[in-house]
N, C-alpha and C positions, 0 to 999 in steps of 0.2 A: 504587500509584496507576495502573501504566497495565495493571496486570490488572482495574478498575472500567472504565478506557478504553476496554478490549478487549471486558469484557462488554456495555456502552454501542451500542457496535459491533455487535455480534452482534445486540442486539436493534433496532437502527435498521434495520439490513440484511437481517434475517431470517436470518442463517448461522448455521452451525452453529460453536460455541467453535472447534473445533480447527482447521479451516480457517484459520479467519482469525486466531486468534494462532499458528498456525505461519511464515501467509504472510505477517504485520507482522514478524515475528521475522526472517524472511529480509530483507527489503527493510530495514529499519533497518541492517543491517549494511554496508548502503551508506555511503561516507562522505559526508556531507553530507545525508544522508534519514531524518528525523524521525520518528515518529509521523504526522502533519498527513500529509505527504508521502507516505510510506507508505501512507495510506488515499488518495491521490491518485491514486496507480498502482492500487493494487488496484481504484478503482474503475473506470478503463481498461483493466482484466481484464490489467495486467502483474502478475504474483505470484511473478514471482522474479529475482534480478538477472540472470540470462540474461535474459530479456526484456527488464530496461529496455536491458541495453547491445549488446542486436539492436533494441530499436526503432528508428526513423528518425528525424532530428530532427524533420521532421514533424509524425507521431504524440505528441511528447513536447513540442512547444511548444501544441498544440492540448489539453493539458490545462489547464484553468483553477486557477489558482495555481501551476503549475509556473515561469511567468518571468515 
């Protein structure tokens, strides 16, 4: 199921498979971050959990669906 997700993805976005189910793979391992969520960051060009937990709160309440 969420390797259909992931190809869905790929073609919505135009990427290329392995990008972006590497960089969902990473971000899910977040606790608390979903699939949904995941493509939430990535589309704010965070693609790894360095990223989200150097973003600013800022940056990360200016995502929409984030809070």
């Amino acid at each position: 199921m969420l390797r259909k997700k992931i190809q869905k993805m790929n073609k919505d976005n135009n990427m290329d498979p392995f990008p972006l189910s590497f960089f969902l793979d990473e971000l899910i391992k977040l606790e608390g971050v979903g699939l949904k969520t995941a493509n939430l960051l990535l589309e704010a060009n965070l693609k790894s959990s360095h990223d989200v937990l150097n973003a600013s709160d800022e940056k990360l309440l200016q995502i929409k669906g984030i809070c």
